[in-house]
N, CA and C atoms of all chains as a GROMACS GRO file, in nm:
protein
  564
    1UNK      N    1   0.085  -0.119   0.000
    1UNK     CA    2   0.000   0.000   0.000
    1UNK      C    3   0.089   0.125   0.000
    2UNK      N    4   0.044   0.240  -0.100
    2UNK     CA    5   0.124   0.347  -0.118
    2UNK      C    6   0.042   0.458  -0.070
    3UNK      N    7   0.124   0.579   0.016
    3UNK     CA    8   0.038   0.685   0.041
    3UNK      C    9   0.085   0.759  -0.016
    4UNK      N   10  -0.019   0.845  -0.058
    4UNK     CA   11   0.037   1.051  -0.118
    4UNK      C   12   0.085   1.104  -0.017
    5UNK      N   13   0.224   1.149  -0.077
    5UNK     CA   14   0.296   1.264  -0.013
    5UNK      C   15   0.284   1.401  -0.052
    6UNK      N   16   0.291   1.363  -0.167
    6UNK     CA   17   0.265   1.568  -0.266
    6UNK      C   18   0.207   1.551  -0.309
    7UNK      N   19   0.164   1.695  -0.336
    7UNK     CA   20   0.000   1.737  -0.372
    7UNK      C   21   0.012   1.716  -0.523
    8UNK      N   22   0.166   1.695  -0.581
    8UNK     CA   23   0.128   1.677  -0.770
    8UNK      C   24   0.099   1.511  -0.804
    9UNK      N   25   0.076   1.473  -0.696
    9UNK     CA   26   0.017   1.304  -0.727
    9UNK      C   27  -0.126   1.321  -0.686
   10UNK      N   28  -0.160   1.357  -0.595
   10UNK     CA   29  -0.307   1.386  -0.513
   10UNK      C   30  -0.295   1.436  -0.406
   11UNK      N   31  -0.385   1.366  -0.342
   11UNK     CA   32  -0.425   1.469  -0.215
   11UNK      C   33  -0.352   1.399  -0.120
   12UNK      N   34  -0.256   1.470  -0.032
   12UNK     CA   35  -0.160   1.412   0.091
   12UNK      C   36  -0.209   1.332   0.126
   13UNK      N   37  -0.158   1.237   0.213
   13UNK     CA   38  -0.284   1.126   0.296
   13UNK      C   39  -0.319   1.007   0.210
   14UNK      N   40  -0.390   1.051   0.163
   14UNK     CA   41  -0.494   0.962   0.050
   14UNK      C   42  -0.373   0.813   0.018
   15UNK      N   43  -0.476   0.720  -0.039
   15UNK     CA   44  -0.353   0.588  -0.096
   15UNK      C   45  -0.342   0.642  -0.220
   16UNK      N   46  -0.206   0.587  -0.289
   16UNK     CA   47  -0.223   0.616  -0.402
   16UNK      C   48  -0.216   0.490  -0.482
   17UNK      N   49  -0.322   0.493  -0.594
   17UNK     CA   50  -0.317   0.358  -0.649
   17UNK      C   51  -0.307   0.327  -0.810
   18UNK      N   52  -0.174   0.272  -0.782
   18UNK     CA   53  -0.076   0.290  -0.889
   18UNK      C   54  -0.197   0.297  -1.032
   19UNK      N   55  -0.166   0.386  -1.162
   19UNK     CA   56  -0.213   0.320  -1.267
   19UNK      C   57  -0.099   0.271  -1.373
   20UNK      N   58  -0.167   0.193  -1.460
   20UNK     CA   59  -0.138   0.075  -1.518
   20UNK      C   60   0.022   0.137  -1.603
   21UNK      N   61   0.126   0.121  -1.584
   21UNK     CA   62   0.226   0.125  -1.635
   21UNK      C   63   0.304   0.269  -1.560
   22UNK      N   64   0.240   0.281  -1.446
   22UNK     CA   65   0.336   0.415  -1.346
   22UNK      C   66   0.436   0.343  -1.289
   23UNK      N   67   0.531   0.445  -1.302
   23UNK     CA   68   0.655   0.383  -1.271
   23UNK      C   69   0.694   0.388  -1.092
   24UNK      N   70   0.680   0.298  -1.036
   24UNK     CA   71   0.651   0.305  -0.843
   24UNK      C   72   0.823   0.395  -0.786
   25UNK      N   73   0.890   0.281  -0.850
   25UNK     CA   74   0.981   0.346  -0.831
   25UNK      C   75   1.070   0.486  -0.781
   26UNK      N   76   1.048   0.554  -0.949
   26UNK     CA   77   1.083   0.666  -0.924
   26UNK      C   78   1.018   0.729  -0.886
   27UNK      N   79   0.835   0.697  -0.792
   27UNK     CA   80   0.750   0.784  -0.727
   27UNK      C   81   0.791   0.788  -0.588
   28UNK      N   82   0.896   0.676  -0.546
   28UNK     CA   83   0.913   0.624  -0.425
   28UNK      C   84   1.060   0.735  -0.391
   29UNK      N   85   1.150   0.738  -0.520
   29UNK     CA   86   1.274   0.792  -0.509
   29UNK      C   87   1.242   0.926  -0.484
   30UNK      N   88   1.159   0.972  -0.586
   30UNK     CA   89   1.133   1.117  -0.590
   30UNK      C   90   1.066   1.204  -0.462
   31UNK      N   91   1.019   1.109  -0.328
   31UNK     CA   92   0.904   1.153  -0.262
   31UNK      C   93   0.808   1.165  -0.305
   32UNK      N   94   0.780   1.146  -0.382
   32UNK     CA   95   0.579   1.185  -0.404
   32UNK      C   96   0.538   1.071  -0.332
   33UNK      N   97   0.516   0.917  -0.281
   33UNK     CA   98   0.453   0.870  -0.206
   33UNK      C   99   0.573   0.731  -0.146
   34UNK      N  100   0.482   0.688  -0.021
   34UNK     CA  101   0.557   0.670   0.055
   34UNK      C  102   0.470   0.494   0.100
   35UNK      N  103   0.624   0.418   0.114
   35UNK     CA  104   0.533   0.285   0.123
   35UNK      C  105   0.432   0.246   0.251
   36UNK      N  106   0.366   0.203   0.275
   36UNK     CA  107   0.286   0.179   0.404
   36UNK      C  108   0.247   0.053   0.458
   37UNK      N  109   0.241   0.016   0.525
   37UNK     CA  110   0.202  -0.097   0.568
   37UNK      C  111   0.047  -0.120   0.520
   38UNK      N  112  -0.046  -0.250   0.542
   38UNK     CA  113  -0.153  -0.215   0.574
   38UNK      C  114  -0.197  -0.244   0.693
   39UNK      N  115  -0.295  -0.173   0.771
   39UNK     CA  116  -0.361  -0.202   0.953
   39UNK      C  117  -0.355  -0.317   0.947
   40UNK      N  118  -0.318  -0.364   1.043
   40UNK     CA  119  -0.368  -0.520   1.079
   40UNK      C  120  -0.461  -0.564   1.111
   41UNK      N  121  -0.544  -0.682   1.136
   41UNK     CA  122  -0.695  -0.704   1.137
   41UNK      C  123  -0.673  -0.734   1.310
   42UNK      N  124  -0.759  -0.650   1.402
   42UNK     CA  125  -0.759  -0.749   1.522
   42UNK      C  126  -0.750  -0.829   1.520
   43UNK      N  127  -0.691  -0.940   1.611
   43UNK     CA  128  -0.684  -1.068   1.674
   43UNK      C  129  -0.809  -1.097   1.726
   44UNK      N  130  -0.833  -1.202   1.722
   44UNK     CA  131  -0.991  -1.243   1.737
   44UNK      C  132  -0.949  -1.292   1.885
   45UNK      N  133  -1.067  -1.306   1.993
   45UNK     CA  134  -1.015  -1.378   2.124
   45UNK      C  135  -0.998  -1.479   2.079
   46UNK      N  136  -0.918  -1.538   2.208
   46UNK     CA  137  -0.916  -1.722   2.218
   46UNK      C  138  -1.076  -1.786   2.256
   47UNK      N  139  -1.109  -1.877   2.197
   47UNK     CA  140  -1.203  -1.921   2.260
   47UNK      C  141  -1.163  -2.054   2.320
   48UNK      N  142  -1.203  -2.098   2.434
   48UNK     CA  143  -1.212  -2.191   2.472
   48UNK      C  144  -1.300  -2.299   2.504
   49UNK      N  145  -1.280  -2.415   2.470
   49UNK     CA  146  -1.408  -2.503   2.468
   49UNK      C  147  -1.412  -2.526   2.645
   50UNK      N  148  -1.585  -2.489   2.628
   50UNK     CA  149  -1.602  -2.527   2.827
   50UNK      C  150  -1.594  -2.672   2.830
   51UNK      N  151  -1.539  -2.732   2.917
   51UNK     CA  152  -1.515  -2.854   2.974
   51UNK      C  153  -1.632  -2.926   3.085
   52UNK      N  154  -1.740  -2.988   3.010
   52UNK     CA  155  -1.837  -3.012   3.150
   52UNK      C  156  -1.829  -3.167   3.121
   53UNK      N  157  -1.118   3.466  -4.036
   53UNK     CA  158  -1.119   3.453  -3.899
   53UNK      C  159  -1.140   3.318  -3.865
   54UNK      N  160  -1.101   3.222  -3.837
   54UNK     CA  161  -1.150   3.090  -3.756
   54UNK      C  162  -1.244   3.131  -3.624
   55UNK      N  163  -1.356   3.016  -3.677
   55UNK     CA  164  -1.497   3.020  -3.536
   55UNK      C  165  -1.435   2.958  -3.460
   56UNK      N  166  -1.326   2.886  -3.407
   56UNK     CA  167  -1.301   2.851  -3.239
   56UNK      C  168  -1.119   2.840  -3.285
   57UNK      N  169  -1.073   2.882  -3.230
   57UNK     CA  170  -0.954   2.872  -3.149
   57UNK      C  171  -0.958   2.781  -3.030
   58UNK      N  172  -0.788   2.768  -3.005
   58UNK     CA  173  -0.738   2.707  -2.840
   58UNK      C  174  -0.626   2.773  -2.860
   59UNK      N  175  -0.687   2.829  -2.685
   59UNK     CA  176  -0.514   2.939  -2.627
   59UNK      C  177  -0.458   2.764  -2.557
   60UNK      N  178  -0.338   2.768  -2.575
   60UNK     CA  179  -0.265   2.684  -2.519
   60UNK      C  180  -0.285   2.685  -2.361
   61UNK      N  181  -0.271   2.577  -2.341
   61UNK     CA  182  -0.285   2.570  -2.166
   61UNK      C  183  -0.296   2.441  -2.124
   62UNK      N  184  -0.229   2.358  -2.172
   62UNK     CA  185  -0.270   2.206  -2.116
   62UNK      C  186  -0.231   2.161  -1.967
   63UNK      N  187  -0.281   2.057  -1.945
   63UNK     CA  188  -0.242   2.014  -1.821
   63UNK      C  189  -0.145   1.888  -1.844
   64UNK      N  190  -0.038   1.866  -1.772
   64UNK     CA  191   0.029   1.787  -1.841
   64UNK      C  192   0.080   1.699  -1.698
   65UNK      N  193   0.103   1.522  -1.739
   65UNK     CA  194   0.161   1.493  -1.595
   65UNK      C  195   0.232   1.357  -1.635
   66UNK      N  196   0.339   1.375  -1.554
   66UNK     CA  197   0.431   1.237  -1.602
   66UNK      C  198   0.432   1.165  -1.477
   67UNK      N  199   0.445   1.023  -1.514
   67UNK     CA  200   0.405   0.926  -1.448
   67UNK      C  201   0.325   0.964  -1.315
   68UNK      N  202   0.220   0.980  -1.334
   68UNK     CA  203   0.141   1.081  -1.258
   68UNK      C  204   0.129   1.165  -1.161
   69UNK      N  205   0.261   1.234  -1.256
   69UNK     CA  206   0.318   1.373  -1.112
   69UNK      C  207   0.240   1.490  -1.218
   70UNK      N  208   0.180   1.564  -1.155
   70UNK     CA  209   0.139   1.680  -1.256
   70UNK      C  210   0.259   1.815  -1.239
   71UNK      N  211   0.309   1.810  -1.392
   71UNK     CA  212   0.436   1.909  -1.380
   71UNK      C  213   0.325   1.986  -1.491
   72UNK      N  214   0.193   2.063  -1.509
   72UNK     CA  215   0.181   2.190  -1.541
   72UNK      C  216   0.230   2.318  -1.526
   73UNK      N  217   0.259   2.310  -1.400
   73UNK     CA  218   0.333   2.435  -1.344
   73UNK      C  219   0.470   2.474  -1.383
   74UNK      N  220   0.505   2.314  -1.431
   74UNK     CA  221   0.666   2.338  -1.512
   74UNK      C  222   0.693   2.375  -1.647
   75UNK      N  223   0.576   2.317  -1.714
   75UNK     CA  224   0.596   2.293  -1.838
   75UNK      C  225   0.556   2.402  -1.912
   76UNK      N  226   0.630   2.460  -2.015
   76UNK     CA  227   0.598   2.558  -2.099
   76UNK      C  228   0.574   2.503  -2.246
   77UNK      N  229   0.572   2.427  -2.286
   77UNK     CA  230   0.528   2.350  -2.429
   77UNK      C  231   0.519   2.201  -2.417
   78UNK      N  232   0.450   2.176  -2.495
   78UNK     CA  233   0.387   2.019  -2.467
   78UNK      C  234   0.318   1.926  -2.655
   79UNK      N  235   0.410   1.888  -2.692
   79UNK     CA  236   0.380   1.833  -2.858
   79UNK      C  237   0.345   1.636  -2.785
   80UNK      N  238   0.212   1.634  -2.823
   80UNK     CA  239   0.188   1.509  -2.811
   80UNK      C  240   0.141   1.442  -2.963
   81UNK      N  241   0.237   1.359  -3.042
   81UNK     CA  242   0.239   1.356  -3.184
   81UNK      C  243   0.155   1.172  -3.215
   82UNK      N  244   0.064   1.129  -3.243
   82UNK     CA  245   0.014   1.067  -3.278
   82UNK      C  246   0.089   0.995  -3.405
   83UNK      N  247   0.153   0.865  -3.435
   83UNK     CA  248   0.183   0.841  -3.513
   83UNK      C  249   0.208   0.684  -3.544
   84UNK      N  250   0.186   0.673  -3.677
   84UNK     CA  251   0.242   0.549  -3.728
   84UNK      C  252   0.360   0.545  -3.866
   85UNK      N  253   0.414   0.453  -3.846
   85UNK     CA  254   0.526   0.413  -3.948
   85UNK      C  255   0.440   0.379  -4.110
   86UNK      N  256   0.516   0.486  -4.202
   86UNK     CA  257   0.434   0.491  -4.293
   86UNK      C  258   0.522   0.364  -4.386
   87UNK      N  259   0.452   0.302  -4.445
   87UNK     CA  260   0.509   0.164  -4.539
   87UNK      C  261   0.510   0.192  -4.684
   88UNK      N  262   0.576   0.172  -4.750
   88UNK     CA  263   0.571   0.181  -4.892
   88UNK      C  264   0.475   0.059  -4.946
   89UNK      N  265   0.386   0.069  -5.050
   89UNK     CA  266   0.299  -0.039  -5.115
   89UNK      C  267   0.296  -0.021  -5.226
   90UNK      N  268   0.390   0.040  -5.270
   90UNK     CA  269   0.374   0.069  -5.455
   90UNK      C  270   0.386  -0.051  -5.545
   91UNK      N  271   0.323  -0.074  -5.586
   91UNK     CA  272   0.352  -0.208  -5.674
   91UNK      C  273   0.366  -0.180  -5.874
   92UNK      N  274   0.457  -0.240  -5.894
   92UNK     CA  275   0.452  -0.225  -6.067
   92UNK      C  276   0.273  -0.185  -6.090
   93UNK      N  277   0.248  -0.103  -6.188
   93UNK     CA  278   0.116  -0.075  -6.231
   93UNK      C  279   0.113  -0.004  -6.181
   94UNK      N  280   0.118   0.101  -6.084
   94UNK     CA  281   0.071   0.166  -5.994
   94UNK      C  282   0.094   0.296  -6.065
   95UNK      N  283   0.070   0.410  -6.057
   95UNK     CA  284   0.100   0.580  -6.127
   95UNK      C  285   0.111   0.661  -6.000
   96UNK      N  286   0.077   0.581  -5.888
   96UNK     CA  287   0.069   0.693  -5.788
   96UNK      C  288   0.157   0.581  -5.663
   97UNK      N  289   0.197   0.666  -5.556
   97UNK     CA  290   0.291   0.598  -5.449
   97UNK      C  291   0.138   0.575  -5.341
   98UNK      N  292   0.161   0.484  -5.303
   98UNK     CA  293   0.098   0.421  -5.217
   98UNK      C  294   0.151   0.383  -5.052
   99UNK      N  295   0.071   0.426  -4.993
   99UNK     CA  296   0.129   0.372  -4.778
   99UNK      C  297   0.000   0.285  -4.753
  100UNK      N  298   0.105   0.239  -4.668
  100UNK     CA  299  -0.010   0.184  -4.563
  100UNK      C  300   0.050   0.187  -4.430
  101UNK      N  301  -0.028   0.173  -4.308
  101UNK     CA  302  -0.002   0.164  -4.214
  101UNK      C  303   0.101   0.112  -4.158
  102UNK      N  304   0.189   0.113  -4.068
  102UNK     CA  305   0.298   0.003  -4.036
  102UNK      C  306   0.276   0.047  -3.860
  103UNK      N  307   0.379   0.030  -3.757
  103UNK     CA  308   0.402   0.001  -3.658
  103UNK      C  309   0.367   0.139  -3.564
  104UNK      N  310   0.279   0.121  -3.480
  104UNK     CA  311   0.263   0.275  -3.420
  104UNK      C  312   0.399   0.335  -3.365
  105UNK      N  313   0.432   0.536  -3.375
  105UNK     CA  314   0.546   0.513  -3.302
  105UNK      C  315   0.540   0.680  -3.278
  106UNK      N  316   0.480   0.701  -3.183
  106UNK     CA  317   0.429   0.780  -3.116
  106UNK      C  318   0.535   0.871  -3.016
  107UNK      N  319   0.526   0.974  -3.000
  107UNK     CA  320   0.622   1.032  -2.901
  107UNK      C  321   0.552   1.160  -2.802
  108UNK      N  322   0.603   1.231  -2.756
  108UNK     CA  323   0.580   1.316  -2.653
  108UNK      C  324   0.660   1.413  -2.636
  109UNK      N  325   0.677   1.538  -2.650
  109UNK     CA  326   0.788   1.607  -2.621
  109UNK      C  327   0.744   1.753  -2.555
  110UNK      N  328   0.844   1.762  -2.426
  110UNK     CA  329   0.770   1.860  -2.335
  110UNK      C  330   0.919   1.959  -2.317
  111UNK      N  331   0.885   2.056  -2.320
  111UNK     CA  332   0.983   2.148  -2.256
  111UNK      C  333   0.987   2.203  -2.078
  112UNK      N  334   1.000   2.175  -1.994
  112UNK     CA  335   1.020   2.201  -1.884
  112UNK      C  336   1.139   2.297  -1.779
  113UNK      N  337   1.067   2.353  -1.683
  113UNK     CA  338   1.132   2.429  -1.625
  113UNK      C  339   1.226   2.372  -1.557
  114UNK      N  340   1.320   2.327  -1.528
  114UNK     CA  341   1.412   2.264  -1.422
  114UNK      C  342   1.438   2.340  -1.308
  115UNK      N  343   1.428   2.222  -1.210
  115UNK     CA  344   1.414   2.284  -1.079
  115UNK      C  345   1.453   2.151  -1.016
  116UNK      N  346   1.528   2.160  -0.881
  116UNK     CA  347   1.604   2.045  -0.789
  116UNK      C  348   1.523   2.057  -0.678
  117UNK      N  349   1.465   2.123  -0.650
  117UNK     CA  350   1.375   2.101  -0.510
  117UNK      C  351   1.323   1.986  -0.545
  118UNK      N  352   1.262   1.941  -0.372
  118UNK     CA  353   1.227   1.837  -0.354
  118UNK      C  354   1.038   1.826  -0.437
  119UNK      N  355   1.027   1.766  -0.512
  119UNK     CA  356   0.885   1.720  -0.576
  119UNK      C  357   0.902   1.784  -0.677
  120UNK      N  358   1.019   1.813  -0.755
  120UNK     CA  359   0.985   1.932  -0.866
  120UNK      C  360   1.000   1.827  -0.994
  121UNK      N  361   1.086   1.931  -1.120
  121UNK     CA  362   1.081   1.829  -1.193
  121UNK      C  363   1.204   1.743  -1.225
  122UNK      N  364   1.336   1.783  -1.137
  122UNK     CA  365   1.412   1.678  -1.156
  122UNK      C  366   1.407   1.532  -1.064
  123UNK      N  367   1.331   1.581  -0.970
  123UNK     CA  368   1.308   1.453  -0.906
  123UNK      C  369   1.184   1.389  -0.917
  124UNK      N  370   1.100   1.437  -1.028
  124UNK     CA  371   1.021   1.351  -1.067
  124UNK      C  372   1.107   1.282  -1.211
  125UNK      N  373   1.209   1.330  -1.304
  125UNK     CA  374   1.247   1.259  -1.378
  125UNK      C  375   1.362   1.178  -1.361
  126UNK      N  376   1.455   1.197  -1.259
  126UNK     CA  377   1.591   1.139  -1.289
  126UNK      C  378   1.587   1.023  -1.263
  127UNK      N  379   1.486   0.896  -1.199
  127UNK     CA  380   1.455   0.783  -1.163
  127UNK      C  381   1.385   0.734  -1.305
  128UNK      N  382   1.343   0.811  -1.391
  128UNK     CA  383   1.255   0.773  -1.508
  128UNK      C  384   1.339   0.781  -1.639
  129UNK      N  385   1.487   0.804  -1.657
  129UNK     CA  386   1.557   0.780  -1.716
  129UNK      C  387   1.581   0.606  -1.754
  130UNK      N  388   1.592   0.606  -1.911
  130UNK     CA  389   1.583   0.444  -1.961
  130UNK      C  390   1.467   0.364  -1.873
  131UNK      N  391   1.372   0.411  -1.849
  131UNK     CA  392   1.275   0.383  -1.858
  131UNK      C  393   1.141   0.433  -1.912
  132UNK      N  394   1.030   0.315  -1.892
  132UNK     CA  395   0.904   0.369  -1.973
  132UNK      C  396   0.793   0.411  -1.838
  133UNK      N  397   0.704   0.513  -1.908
  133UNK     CA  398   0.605   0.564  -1.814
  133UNK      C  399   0.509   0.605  -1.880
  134UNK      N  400   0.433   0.664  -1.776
  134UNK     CA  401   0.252   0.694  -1.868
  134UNK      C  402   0.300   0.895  -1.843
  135UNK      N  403   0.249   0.942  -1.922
  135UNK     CA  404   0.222   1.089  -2.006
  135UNK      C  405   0.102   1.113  -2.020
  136UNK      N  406   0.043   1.179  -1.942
  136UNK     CA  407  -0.112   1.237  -1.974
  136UNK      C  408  -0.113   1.323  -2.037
  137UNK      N  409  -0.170   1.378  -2.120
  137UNK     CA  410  -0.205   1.513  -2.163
  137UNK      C  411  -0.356   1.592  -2.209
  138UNK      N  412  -0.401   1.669  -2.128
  138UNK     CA  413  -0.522   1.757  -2.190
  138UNK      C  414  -0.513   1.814  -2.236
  139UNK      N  415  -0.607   1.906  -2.300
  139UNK     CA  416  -0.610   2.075  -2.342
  139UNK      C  417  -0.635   2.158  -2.252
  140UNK      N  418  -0.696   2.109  -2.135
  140UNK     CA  419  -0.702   2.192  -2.046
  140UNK      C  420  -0.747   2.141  -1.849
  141UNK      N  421  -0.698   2.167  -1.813
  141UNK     CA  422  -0.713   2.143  -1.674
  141UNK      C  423  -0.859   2.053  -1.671
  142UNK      N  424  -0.938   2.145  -1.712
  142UNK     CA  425  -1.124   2.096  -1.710
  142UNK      C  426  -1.144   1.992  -1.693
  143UNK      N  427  -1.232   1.863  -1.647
  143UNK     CA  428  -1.282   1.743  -1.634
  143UNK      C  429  -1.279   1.709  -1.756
  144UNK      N  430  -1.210   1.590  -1.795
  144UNK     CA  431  -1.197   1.535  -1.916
  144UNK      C  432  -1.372   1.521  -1.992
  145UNK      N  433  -1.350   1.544  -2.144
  145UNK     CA  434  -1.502   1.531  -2.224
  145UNK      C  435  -1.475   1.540  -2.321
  146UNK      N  436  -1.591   1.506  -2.396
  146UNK     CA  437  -1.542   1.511  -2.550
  146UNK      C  438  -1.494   1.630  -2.651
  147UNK      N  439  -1.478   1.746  -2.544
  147UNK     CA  440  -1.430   1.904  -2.619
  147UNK      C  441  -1.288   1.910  -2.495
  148UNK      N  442  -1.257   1.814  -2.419
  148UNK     CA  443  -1.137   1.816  -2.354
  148UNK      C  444  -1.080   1.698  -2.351
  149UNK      N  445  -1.070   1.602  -2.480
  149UNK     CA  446  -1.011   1.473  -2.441
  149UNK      C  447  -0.901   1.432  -2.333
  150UNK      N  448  -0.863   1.357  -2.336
  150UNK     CA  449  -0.731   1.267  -2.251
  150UNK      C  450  -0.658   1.197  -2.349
  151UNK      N  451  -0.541   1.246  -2.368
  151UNK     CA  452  -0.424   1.141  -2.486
  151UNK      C  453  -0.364   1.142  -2.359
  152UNK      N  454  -0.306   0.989  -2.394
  152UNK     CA  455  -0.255   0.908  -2.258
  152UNK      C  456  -0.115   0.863  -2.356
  153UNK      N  457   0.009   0.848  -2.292
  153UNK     CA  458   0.118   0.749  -2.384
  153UNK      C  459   0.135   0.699  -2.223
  154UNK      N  460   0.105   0.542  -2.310
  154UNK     CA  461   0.109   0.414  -2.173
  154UNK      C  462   0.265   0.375  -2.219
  155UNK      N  463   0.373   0.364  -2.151
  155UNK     CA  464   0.484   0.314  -2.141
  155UNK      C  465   0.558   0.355  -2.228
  156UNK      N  466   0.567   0.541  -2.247
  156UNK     CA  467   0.641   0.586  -2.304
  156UNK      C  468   0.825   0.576  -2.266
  157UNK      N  469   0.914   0.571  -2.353
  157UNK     CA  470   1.047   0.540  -2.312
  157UNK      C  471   1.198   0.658  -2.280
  158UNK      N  472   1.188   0.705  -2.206
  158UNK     CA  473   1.244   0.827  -2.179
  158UNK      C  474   1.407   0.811  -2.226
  159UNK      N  475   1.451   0.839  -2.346
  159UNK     CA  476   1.628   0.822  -2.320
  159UNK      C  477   1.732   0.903  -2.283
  160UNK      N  478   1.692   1.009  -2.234
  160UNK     CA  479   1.781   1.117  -2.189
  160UNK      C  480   1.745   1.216  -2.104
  161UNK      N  481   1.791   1.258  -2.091
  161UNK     CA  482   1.766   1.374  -1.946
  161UNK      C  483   1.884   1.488  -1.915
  162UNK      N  484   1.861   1.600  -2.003
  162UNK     CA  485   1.982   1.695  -1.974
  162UNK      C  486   1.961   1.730  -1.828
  163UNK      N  487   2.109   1.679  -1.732
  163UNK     CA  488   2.079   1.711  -1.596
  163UNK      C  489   2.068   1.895  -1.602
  164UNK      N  490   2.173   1.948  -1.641
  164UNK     CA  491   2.253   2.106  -1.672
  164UNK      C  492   2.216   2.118  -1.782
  165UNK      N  493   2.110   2.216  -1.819
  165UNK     CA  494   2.088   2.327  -1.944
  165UNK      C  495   2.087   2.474  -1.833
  166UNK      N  496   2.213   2.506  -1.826
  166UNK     CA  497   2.181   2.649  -1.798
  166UNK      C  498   2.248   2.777  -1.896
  167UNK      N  499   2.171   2.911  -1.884
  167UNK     CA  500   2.262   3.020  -1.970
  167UNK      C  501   2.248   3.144  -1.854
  168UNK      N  502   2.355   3.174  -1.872
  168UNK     CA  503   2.341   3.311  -1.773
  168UNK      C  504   2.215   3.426  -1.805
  169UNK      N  505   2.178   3.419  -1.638
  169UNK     CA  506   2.077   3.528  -1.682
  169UNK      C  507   1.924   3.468  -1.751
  170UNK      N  508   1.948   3.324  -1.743
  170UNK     CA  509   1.833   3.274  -1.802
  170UNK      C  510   1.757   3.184  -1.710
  171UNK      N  511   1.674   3.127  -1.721
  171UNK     CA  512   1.571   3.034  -1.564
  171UNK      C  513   1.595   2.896  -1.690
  172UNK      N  514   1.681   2.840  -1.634
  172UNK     CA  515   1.718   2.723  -1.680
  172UNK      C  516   1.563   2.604  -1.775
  173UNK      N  517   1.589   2.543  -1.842
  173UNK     CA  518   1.492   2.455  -1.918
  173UNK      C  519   1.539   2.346  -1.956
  174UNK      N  520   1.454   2.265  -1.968
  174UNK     CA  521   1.506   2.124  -2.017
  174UNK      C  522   1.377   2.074  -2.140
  175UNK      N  523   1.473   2.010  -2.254
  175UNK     CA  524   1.337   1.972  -2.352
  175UNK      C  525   1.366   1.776  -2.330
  176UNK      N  526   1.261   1.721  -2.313
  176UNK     CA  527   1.265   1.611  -2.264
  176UNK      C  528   1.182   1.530  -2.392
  177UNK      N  529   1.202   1.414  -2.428
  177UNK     CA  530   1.075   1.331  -2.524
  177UNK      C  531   1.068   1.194  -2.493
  178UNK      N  532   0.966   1.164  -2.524
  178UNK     CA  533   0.892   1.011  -2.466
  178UNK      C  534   0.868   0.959  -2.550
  179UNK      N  535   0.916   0.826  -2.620
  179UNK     CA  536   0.906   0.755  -2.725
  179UNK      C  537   0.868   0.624  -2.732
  180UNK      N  538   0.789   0.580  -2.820
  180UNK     CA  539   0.733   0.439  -2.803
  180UNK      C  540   0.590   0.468  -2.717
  181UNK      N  541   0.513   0.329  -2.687
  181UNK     CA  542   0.452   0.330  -2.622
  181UNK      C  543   0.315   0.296  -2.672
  182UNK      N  544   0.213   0.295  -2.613
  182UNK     CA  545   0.070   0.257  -2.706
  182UNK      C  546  -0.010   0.416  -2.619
  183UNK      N  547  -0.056   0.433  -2.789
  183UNK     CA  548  -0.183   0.608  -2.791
  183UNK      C  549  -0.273   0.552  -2.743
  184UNK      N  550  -0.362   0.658  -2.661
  184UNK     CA  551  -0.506   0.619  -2.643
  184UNK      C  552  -0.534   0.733  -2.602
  185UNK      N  553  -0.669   0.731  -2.635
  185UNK     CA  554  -0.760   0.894  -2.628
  185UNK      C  555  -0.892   0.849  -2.545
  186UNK      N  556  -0.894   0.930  -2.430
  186UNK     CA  557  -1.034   0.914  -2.395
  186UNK      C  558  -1.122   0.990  -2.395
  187UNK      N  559  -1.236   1.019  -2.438
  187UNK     CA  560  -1.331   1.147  -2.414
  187UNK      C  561  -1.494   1.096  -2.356
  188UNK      N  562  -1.481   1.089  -2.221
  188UNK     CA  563  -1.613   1.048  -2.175
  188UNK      C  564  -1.728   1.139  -2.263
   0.00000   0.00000   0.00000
């Protein structure tokens, strides 16, 4: 996942999502956007089976 | 008198950095490789179509700050990228198309064009690639 850094790609913040033959690269070298992780999904509880 | 004119003013953006603000001329040339088909009998020379071969050529302001336009190009050297071009800023339509060059091939990049006393420029061109026009 890529975010906007400068405003000549889009809007700060925002993801940016690559189109078809953009070069990531030199968007990455240049600063215009920046790599990101994506959120992680909560961890679900443990459940435990009751024991009767 | 011509009924409509266009004042120049496109919006222009490489690999989708918008360098309008840089660019002072912008030739987006539509083209194919013309073939010879003349055959004995013929009185007149004859083409036909051959291999699309399309280019792009922008004149730009050079500038080293950070997001400008040398650091949107010097990573895009010997390589290919996408080139948008409008007529005008406006929401793309069928009186403002979109010519797109998908994986145009950049081979050079004057780092230094300067002249004294002058605001430095760079003429850059994009070659190869596949045309496409959109006009919602």
């Amino acid at each position: 996942m890529y975010t906007i850094v400068s405003p000549r790609v889009g809007t700060p913040g925002e993801e940016y999502t690559p189109a078809q033959g953009d070069h990531i690269d030199a968007l990455l070298q240049g600063g215009f956007i920046i790599e990101t992780s994506k959120p992680k999904a909560p961890k679900s509880d443990k459940v435990t089976p009751n024991k009767e | 008198m011509p009924t409509s004119t266009y004042l120049s003013n496109p919006d222009v953006s490489v690999n989708s950095v918008d360098l309008t603000d840089q660019c002072t001329s912008a030739t987006f040339t539509h083209r194919f490789d013309q073939l010879e088909a003349t055959s004995f009998g013929d009185t007149d020379r004859n083409f036909v179509k051959g291999l699309g071969n399309h280019e792009v050529t922008l004149t730009l302001y050079m500038s080293y700050a950070a997001t400008e336009t040398y650091a949107t190009l010097a990573a895009l050297v010997g390589t290919a990228t996408n080139i948008v071009v409008k007529p005008s800023a406006a929401a793309a339509s069928a009186t403002n198309p979109t010519f797109t060059l998908t994986g145009g091939f950049l081979a050079e990049l004057p780092v230094i064009n300067a002249t004294m006393g002058e605001l430095s420029t760079v003429d850059i061109t994009f070659t190869g690639g596949v045309f496409s026009v959109s006009a919602p």
